[in-house]
N, C-alpha and C positions, 0 to 999 in steps of 0.2 A: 577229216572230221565232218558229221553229220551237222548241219544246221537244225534246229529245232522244230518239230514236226509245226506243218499249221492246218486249221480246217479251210471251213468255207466264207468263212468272214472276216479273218483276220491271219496276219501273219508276222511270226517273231522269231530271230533270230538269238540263237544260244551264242554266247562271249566265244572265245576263242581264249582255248587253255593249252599255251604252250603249243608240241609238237604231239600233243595226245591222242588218239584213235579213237577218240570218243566226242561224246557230249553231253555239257552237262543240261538234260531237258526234263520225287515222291507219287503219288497217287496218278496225278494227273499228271499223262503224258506231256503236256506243256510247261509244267512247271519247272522252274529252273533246278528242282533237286534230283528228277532223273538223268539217268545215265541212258543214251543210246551210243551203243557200239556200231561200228565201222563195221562190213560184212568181211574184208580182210582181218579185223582183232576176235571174229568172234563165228566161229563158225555155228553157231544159234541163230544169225542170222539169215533168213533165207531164202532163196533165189526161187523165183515162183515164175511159171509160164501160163500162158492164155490157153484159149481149149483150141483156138486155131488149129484144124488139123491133127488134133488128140484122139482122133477116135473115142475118145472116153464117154460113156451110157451115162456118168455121173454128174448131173447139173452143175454144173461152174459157179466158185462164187465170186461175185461179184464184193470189192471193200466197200462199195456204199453199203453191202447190206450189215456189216458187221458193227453193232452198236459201240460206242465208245469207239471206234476207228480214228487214226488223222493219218491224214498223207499228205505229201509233199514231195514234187520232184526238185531233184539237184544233178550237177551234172549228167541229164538227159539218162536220170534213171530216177524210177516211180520210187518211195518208200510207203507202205505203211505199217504204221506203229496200232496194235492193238490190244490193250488189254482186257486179259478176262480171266477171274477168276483171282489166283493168286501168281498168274503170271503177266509179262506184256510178250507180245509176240511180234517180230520185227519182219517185213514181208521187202523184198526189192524185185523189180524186174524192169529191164532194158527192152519192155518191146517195144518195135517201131512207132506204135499209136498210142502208147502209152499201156497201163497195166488193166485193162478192161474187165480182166474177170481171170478166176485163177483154178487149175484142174489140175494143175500140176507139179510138183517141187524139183528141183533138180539137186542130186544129193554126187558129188563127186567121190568117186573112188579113192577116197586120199588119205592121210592118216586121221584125219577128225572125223571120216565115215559115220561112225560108231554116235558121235557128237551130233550130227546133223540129222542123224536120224534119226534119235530119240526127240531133236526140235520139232521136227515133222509129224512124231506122233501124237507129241503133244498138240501143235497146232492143228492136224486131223480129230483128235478126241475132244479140241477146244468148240471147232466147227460143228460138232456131232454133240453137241451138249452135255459130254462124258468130265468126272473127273479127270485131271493130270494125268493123275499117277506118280509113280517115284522118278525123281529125275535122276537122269544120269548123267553119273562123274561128279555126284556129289563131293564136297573134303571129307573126306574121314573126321571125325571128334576133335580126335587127339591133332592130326593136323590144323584145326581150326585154333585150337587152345595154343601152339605155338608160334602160328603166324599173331595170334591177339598177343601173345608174349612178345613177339620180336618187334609190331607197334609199339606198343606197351614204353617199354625198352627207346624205342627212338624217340619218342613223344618227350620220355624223360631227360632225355641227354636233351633235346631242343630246346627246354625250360631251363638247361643250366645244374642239373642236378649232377651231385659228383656220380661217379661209377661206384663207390663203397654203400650211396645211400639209393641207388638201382637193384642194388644185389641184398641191401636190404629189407626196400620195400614189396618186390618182384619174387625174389628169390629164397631170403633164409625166412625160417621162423624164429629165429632169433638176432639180438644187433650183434652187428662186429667191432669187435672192439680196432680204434684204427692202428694199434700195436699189430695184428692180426693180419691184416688186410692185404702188405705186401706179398705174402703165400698163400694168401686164400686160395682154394680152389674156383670159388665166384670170379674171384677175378676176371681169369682168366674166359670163363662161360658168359660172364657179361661181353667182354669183348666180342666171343664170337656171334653172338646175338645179334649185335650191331651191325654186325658183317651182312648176317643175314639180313638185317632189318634196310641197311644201305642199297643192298640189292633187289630188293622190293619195290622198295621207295623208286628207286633211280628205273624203274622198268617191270622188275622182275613180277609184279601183280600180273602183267598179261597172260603169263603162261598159268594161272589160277583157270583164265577162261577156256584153257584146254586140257582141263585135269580130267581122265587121268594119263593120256598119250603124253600128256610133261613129264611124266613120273619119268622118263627113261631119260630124257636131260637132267635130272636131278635138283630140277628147281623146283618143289615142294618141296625141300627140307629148312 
């Protein structure tokens, strides 16, 4: 887990949540409602090198010049966190002297390719005072409205509420009578819900951050 980004004046460290790949650091990168991911949970995050030896014609930038910037190193690698626009953009690099100025991304050949590249173009278009554009690996609609179900769904068992009045409130548009209940069809779909929603909970949200190369473990459903 990331410790919480800090500037040049002060410095705060995020709680410690469980065994999770993340941290929890809203608007303001410091505040304790953002999330920074871990560069192994999140391949959006991105591994950046100096112009040392790049050959590259393309002026280097430098993270002080990036307004709204905070960095912070942790084990003997730079981070910075930058937001702009309607994203924040997550930058790491291990060089020897530290992360002095950046000309370069390193994007591995690996199955999130596709994932870390569109990071890169954003963060290029972010540099370049361009629009996003569409992210990619978006959830689908219909995906979004089921995992809010499968929430949904667990939130309600958590408060105590039976399975008959989950399947009512979530589920039919009309009550069941509880004469009914033991053959409902609901029944049964509330339960696997839950399935879903346990596996979620218990983990399964990280493979959200590599949708859509999850699609083929079949953990979006």
């Amino acid at each position: 887990m990331h410790r919480q980004a800090e500037n040049s004046s002060a410095r705060r460290t995020s709680p410690l949540v469980g065994a999770r790949d993340f941290a929890i650091v809203g608007d303001d990168p410091l505040a304790p409602e953002h999330i920074v991911w871990t560069e192994e949970a999140s391949p959006r995050v991105l591994r950046a090198t100096g112009s040392r030896g790049a050959g590259s014609s393309q002026p280097a930038v430098q993270p002080t010049q990036l307004r709204t910037a905070h960095s912070w190193t942790e084990d003997k690698q730079v981070h910075v966190l930058w937001p702009f626009a309607s994203a924040t953009h997550h930058i790491v690099s291990s060089e020897p002297d530290g992360l002095l100025d950046i000309n370069a991304i390193v994007l591995p050949l690996d199955a999130n390719f596709e994932t870390r590249l569109d990071a890169a173009r954003r963060f290029w278009r972010a540099l370049n005072g361009r629009p996003h554009g569409t992210l990619y690996g978006s959830l689908p609609q219909q995906t979004k409205l089921r995992h809010i179900l499968n929430l949904r769904t667990f939130d309600g068992r958590r408060a105590r509420a039976p399975y008959r009045r989950l399947a009512e409130e979530l589920l039919s548009r009309e009550p069941i009578a509880p004469r009914d209940w033991r053959d409902h069809h609901l029944r049964h779909k509330v339960r696997a819900i839950l399935r879903r929603a346990d596996l979620l909970v218990a983990g399964g949200y990280r493979d959200l951050l590599l949708y859509p190369q999850s699609r083929s473990r079949k953990s979006d459903r």
